[in-house]
N, CA, C and O atoms as a CHARMM CRD file, in Angstrom:
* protein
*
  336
    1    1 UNK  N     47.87500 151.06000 115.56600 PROA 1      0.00000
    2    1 UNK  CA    49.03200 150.27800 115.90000 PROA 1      0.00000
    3    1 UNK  C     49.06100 149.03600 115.02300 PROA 1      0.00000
    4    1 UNK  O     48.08300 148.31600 115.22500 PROA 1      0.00000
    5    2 UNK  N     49.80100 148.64200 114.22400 PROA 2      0.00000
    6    2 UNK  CA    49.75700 148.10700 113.18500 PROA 2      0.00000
    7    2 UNK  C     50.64100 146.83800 114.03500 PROA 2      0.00000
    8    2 UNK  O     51.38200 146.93700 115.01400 PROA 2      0.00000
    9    3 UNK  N     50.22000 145.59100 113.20600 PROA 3      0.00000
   10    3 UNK  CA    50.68200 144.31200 114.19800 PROA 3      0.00000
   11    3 UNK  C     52.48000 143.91200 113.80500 PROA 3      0.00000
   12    3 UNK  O     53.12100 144.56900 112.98500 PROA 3      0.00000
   13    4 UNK  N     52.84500 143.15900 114.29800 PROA 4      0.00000
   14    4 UNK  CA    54.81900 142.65300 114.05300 PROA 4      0.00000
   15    4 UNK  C     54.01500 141.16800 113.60800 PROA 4      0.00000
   16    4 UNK  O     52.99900 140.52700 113.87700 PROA 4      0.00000
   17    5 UNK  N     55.61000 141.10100 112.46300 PROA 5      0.00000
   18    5 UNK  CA    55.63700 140.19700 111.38700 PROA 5      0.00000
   19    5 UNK  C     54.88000 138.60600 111.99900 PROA 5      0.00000
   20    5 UNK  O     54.34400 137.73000 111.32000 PROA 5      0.00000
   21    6 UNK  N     55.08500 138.65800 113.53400 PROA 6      0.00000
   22    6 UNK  CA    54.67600 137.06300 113.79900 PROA 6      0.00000
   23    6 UNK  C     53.53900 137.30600 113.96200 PROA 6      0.00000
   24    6 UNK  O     52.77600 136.45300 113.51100 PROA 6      0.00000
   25    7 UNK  N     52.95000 138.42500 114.59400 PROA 7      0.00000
   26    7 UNK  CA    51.12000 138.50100 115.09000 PROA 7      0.00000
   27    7 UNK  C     50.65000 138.22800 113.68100 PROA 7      0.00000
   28    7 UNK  O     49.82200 137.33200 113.52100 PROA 7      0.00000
   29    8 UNK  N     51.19900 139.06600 112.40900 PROA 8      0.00000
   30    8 UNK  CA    50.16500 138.94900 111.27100 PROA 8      0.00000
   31    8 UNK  C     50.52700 137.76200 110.65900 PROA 8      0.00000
   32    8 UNK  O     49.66400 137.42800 109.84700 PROA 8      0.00000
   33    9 UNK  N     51.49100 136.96300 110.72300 PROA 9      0.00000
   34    9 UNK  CA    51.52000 135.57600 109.99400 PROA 9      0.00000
   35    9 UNK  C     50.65800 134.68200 110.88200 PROA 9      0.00000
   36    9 UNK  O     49.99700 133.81900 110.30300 PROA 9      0.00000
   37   10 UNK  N     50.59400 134.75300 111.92000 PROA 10     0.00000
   38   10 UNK  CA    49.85500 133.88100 112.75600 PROA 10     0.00000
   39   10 UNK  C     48.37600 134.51800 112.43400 PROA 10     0.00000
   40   10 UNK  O     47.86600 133.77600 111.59400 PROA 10     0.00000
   41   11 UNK  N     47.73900 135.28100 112.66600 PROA 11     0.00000
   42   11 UNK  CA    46.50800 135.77300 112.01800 PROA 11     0.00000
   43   11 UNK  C     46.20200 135.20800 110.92200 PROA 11     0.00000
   44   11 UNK  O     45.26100 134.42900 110.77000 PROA 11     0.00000
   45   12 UNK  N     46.96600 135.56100 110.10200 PROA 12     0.00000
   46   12 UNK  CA    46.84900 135.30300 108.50500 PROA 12     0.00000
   47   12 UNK  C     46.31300 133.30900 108.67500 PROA 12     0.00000
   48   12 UNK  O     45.16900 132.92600 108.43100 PROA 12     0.00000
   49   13 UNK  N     47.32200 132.48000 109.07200 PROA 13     0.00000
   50   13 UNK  CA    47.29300 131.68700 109.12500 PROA 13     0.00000
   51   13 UNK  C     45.88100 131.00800 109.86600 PROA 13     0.00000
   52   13 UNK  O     45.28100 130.13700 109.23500 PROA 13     0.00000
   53   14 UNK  N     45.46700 131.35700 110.97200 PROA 14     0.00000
   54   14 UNK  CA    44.31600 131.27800 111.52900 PROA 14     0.00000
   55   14 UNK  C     43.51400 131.91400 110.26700 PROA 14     0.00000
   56   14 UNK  O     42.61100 131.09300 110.10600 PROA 14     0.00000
   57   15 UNK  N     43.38700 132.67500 109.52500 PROA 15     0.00000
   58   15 UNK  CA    42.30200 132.64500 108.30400 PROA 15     0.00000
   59   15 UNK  C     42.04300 131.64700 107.70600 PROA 15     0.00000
   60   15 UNK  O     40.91500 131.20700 107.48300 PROA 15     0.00000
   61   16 UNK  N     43.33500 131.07200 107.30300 PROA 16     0.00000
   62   16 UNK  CA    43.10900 130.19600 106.05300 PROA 16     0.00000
   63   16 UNK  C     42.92600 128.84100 106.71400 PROA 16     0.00000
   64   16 UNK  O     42.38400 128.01300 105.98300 PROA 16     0.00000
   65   17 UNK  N     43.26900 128.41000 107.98600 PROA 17     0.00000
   66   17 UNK  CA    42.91000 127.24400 108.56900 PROA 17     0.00000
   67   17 UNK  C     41.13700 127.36300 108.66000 PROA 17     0.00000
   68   17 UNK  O     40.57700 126.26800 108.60800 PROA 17     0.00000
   69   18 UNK  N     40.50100 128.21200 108.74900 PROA 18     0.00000
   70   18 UNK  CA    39.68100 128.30200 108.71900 PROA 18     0.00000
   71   18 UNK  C     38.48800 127.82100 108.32000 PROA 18     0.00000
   72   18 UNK  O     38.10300 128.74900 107.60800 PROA 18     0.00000
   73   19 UNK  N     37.43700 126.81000 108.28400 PROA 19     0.00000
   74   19 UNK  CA    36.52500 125.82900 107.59000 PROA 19     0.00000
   75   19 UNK  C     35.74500 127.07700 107.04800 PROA 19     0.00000
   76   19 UNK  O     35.80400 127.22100 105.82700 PROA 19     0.00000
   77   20 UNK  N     35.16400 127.82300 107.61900 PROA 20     0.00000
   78   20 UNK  CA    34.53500 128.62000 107.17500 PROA 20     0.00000
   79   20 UNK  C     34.56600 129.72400 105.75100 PROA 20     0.00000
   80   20 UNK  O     33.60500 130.33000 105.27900 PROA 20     0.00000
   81   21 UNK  N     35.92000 129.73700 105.30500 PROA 21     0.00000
   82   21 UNK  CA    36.02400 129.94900 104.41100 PROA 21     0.00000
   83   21 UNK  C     35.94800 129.19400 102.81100 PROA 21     0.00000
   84   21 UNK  O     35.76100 129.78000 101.74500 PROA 21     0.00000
   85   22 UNK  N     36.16400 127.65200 103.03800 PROA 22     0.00000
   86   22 UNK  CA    36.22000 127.41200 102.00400 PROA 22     0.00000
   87   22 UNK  C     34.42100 127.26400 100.93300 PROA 22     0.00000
   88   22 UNK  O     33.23400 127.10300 101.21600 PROA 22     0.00000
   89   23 UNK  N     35.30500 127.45700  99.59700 PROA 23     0.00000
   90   23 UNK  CA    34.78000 128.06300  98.09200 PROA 23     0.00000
   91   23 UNK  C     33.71400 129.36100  98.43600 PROA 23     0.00000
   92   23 UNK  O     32.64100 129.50800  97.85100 PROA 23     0.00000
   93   24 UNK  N     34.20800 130.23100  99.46100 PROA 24     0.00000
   94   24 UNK  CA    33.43600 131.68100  99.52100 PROA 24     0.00000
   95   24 UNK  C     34.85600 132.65000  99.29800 PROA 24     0.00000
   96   24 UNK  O     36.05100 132.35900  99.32500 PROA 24     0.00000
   97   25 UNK  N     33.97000 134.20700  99.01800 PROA 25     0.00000
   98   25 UNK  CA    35.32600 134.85100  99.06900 PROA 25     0.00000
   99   25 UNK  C     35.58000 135.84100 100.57300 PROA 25     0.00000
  100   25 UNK  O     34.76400 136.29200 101.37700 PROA 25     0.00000
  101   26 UNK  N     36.99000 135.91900 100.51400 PROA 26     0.00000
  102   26 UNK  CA    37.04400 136.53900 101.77100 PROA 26     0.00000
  103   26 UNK  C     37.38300 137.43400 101.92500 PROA 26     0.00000
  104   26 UNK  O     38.42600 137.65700 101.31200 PROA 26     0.00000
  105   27 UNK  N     36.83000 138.63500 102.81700 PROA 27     0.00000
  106   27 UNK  CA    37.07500 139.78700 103.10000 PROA 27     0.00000
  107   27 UNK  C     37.45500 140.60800 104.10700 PROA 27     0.00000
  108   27 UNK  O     36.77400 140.90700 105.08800 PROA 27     0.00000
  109   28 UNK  N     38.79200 141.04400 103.79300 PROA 28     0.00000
  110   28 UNK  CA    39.42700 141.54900 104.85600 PROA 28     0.00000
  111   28 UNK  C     39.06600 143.34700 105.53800 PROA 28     0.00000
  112   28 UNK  O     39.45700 144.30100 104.86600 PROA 28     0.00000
  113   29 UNK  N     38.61600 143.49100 106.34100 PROA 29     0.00000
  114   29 UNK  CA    38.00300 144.54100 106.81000 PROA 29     0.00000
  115   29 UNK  C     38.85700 145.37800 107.66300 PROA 29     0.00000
  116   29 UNK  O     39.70300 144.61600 108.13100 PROA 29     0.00000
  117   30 UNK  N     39.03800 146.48100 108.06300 PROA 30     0.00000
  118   30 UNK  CA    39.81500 147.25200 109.54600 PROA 30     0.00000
  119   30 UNK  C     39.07400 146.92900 110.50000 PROA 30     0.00000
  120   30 UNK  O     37.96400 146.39700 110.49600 PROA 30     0.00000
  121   31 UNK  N     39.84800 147.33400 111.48500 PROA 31     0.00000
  122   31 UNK  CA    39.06700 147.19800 112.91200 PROA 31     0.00000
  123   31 UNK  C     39.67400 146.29500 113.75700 PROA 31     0.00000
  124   31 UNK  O     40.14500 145.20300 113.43900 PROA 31     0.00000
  125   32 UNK  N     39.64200 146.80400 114.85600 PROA 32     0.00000
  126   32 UNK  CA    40.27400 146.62700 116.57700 PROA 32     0.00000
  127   32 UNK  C     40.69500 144.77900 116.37200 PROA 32     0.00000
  128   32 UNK  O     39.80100 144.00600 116.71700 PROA 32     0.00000
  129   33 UNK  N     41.80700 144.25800 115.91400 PROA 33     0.00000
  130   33 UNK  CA    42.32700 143.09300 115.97300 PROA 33     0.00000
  131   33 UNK  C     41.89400 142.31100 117.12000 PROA 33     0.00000
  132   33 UNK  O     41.25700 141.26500 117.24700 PROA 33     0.00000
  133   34 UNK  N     42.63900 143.45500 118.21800 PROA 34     0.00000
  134   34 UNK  CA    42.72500 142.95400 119.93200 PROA 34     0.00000
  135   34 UNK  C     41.46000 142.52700 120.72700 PROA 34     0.00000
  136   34 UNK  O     41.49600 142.33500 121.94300 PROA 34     0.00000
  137   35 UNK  N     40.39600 142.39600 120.01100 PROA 35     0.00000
  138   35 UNK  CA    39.45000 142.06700 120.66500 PROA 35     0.00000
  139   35 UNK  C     39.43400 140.97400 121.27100 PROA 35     0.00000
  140   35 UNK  O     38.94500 140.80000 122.38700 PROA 35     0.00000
  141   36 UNK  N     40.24200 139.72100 120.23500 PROA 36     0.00000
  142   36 UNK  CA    40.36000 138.65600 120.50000 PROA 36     0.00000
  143   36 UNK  C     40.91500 138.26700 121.65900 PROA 36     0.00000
  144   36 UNK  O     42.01500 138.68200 122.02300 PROA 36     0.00000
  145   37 UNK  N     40.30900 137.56400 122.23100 PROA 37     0.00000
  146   37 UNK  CA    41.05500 137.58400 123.94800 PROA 37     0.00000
  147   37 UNK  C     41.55300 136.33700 123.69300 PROA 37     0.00000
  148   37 UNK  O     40.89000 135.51900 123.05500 PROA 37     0.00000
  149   38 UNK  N     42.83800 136.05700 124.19300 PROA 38     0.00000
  150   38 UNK  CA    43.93400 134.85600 123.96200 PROA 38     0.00000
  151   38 UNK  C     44.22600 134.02300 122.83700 PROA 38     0.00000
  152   38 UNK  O     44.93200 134.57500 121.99300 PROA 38     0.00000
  153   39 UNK  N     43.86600 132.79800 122.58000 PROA 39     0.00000
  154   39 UNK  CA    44.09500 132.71700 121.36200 PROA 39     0.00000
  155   39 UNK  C     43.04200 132.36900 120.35300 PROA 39     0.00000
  156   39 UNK  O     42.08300 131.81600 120.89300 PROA 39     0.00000
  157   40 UNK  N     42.98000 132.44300 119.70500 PROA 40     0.00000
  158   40 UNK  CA    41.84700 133.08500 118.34000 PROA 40     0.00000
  159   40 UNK  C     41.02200 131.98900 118.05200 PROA 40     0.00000
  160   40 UNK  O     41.54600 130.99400 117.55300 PROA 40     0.00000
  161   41 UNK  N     40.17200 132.00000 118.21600 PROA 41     0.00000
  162   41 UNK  CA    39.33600 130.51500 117.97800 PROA 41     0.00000
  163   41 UNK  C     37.98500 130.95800 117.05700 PROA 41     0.00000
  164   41 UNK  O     37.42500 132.05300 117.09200 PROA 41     0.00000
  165   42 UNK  N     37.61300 129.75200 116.19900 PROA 42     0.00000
  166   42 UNK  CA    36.06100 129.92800 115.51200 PROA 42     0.00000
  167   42 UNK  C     34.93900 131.16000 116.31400 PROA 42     0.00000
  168   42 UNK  O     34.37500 132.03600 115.66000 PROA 42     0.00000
  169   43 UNK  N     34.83800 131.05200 117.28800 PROA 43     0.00000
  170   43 UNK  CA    33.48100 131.64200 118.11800 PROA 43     0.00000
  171   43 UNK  C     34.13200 133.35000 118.51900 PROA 43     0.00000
  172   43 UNK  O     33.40100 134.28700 118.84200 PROA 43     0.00000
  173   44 UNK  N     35.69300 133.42700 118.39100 PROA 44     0.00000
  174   44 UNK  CA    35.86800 134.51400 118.52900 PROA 44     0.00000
  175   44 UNK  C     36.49200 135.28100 117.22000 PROA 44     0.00000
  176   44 UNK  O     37.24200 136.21200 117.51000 PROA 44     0.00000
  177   45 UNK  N     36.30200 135.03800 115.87400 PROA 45     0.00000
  178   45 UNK  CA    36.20000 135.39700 115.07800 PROA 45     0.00000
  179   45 UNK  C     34.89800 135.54300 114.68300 PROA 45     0.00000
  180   45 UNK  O     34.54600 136.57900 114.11700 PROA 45     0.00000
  181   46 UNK  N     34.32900 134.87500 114.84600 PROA 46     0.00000
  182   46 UNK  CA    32.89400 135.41900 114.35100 PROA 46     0.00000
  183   46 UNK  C     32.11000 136.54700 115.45000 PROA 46     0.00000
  184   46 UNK  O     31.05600 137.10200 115.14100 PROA 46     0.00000
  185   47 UNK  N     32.72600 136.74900 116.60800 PROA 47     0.00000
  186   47 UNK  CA    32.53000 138.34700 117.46900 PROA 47     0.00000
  187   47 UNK  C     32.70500 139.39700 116.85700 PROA 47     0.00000
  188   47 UNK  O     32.12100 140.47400 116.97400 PROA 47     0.00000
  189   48 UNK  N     33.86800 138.95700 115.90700 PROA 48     0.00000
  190   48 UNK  CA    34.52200 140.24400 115.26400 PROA 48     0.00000
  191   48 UNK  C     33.88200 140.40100 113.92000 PROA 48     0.00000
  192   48 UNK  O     34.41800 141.17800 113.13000 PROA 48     0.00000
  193   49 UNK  N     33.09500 139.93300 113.66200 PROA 49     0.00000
  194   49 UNK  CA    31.99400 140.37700 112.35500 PROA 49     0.00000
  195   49 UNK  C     30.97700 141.56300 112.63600 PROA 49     0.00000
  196   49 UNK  O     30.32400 142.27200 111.87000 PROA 49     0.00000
  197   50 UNK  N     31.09200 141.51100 114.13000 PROA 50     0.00000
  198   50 UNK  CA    29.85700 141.96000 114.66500 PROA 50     0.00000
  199   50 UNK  C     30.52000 143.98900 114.97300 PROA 50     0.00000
  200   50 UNK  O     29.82900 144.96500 115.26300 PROA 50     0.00000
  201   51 UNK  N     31.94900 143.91000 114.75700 PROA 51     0.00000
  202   51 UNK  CA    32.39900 145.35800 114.71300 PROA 51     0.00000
  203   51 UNK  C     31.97600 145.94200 113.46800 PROA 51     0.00000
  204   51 UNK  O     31.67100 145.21000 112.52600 PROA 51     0.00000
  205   52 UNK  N     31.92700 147.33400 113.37100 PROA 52     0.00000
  206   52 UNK  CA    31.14800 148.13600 112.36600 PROA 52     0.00000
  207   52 UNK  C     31.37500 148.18200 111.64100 PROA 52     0.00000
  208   52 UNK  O     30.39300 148.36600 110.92200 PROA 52     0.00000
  209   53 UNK  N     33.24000 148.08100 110.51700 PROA 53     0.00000
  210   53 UNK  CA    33.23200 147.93600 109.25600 PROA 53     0.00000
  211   53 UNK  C     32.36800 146.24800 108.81300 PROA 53     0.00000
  212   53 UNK  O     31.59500 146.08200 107.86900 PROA 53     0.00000
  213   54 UNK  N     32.65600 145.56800 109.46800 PROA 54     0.00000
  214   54 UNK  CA    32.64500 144.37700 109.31300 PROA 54     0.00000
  215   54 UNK  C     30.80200 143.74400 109.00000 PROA 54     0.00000
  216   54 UNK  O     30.34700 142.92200 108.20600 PROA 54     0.00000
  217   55 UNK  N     30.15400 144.63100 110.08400 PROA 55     0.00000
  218   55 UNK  CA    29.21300 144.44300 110.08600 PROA 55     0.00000
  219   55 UNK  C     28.21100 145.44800 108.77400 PROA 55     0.00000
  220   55 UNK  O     27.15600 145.05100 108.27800 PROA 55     0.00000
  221   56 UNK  N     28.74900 146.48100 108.52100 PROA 56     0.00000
  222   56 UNK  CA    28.13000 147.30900 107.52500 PROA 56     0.00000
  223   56 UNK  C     28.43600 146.75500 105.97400 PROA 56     0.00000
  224   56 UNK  O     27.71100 147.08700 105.03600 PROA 56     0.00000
  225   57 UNK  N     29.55800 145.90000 105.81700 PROA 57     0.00000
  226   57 UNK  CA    29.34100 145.28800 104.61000 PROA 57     0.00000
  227   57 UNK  C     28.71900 144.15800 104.84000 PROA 57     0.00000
  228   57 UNK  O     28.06900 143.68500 103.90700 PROA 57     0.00000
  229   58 UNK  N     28.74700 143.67000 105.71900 PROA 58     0.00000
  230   58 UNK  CA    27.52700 141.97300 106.32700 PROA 58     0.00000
  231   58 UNK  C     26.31400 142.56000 105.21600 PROA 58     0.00000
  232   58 UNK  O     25.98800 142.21300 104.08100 PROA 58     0.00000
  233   59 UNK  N     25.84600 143.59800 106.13700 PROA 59     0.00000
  234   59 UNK  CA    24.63000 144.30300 105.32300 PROA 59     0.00000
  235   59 UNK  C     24.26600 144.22100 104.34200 PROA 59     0.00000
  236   59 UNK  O     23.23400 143.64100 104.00600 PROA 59     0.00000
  237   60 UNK  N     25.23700 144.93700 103.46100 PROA 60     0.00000
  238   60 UNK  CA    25.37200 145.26600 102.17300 PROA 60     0.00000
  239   60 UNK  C     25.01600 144.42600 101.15100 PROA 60     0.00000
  240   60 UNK  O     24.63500 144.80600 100.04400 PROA 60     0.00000
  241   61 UNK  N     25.19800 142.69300 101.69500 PROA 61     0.00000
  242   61 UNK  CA    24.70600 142.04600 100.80100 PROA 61     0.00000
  243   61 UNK  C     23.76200 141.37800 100.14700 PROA 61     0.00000
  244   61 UNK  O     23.03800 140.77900 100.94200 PROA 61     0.00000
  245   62 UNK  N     23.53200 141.26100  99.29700 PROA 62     0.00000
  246   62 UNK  CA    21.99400 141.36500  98.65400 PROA 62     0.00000
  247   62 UNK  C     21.24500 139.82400  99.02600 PROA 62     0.00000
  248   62 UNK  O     21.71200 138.81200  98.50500 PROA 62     0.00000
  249   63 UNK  N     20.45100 139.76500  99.65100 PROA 63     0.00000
  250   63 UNK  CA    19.75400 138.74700 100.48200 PROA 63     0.00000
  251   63 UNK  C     19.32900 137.46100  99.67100 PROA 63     0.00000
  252   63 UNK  O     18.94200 136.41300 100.18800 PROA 63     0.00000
  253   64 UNK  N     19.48300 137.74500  98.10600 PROA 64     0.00000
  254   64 UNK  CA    19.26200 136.58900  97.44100 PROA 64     0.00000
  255   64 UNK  C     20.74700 135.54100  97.24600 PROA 64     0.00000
  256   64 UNK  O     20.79400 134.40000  96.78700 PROA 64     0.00000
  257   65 UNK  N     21.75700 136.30900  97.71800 PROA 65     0.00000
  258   65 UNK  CA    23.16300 135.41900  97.93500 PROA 65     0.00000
  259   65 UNK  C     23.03100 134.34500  99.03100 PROA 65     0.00000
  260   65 UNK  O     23.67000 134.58700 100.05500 PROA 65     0.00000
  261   66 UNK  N     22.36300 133.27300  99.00400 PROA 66     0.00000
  262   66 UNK  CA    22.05900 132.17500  99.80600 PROA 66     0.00000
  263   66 UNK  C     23.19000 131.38500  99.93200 PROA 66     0.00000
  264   66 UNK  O     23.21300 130.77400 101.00000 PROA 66     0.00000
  265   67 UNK  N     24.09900 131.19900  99.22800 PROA 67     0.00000
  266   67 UNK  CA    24.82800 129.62000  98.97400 PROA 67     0.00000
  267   67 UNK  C     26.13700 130.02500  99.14600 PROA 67     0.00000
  268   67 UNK  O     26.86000 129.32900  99.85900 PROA 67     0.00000
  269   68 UNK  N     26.64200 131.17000  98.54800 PROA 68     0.00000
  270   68 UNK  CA    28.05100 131.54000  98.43300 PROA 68     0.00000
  271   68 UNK  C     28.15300 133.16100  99.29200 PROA 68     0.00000
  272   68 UNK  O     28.35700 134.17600  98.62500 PROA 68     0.00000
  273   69 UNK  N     28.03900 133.20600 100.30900 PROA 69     0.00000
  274   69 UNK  CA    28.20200 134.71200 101.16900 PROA 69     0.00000
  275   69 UNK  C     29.52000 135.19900 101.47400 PROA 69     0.00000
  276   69 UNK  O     30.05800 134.33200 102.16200 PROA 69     0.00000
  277   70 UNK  N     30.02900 135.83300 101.35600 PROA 70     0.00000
  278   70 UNK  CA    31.22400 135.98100 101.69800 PROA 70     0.00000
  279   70 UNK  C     31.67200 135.94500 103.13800 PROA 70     0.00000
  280   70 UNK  O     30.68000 135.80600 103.85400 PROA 70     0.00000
  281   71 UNK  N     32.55700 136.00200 103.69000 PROA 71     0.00000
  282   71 UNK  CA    33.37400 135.84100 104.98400 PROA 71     0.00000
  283   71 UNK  C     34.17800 136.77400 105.17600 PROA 71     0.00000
  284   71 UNK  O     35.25800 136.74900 104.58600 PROA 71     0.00000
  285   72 UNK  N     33.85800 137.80900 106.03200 PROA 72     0.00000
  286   72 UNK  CA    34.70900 139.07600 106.43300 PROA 72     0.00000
  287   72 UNK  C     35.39200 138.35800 107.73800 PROA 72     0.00000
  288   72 UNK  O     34.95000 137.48700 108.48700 PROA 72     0.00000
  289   73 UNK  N     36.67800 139.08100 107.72100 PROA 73     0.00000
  290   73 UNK  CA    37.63000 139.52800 108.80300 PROA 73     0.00000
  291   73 UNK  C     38.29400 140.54200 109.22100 PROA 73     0.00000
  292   73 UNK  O     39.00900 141.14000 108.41700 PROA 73     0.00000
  293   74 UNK  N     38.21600 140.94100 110.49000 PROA 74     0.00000
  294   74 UNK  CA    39.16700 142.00600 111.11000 PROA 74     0.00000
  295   74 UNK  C     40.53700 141.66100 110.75400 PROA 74     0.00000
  296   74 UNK  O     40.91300 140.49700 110.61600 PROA 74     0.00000
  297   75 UNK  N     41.24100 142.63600 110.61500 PROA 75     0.00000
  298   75 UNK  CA    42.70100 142.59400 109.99500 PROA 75     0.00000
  299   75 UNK  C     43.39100 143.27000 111.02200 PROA 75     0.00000
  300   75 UNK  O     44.49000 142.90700 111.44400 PROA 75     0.00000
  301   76 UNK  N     42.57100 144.54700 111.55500 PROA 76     0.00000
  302   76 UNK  CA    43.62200 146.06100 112.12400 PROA 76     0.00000
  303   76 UNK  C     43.44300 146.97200 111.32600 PROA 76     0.00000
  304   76 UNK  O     42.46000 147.29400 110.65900 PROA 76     0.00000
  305   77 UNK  N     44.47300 147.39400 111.42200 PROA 77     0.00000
  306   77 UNK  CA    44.68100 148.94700 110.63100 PROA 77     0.00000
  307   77 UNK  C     45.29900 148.93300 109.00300 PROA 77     0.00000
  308   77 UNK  O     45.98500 147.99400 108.59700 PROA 77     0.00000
  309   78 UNK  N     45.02900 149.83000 108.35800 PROA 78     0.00000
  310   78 UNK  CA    44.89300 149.56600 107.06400 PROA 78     0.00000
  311   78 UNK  C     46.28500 149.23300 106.44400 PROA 78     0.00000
  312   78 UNK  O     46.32600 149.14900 105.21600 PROA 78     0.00000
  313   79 UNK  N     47.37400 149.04300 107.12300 PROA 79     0.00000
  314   79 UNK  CA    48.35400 148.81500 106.82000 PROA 79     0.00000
  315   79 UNK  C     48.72200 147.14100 107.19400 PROA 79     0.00000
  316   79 UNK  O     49.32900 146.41100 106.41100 PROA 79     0.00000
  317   80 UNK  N     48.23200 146.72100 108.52000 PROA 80     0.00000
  318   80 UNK  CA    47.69500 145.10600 107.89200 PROA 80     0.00000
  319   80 UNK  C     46.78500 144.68200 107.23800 PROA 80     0.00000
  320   80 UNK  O     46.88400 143.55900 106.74500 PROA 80     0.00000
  321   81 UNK  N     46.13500 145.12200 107.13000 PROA 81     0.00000
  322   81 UNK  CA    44.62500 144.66100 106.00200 PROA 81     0.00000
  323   81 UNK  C     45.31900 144.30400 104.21200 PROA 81     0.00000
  324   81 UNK  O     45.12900 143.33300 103.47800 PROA 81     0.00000
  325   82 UNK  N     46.36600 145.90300 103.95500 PROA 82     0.00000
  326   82 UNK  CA    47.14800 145.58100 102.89100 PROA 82     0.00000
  327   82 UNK  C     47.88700 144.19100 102.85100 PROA 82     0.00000
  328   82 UNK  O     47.75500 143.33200 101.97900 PROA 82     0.00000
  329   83 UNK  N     48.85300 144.13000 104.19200 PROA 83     0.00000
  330   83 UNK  CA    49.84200 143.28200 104.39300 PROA 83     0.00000
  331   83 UNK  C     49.09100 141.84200 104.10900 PROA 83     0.00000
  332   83 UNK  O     49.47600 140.99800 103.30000 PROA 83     0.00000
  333   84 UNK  N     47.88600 141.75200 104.99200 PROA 84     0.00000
  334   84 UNK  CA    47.16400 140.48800 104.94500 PROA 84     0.00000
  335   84 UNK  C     47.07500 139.75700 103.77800 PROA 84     0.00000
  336   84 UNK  O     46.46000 138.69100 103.76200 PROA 84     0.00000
């Protein structure tokens, strides 16, 4: 179920307000949006790292990347992830 034009601008927007992102790169992942229960805050974005695309590239990265790690996010379905 792919999100309407205001859920993903408001998403989107909650990314980039985001402290956590700045000078890393960011990565937008699939997976269950709705987890987020009401409205989207620091502590419940970082829950959503912990879903399986999200968490299998966590992995992936090579343990000597100390300083600059990247920052994944749930998007949805691959048709917001594009949109995002």
């Amino acid at each position: 179920m792919s999100l309407s034009l205001s859920e993903l601008n408001e998403h989107c927007t909650a990314i980039l307000r985001s402290r956590r992102i700045q000078n890393k790169i960011v990565i937008l992942c699939e997976g269950n949006l709705h987890q987020l229960n009401g409205r989207p805050s620091p502590q419940s974005y970082r829950q959503l790292e912990k879903v399986p695309d999200a968490n299998f590239y966590k992995a992936c990265i090579p343990s000597d990347w100390t300083q600059h790690r990247p920052e994944f996010f749930v998007c949805g379905d691959k048709h917001d992830v594009i949109s995002s």
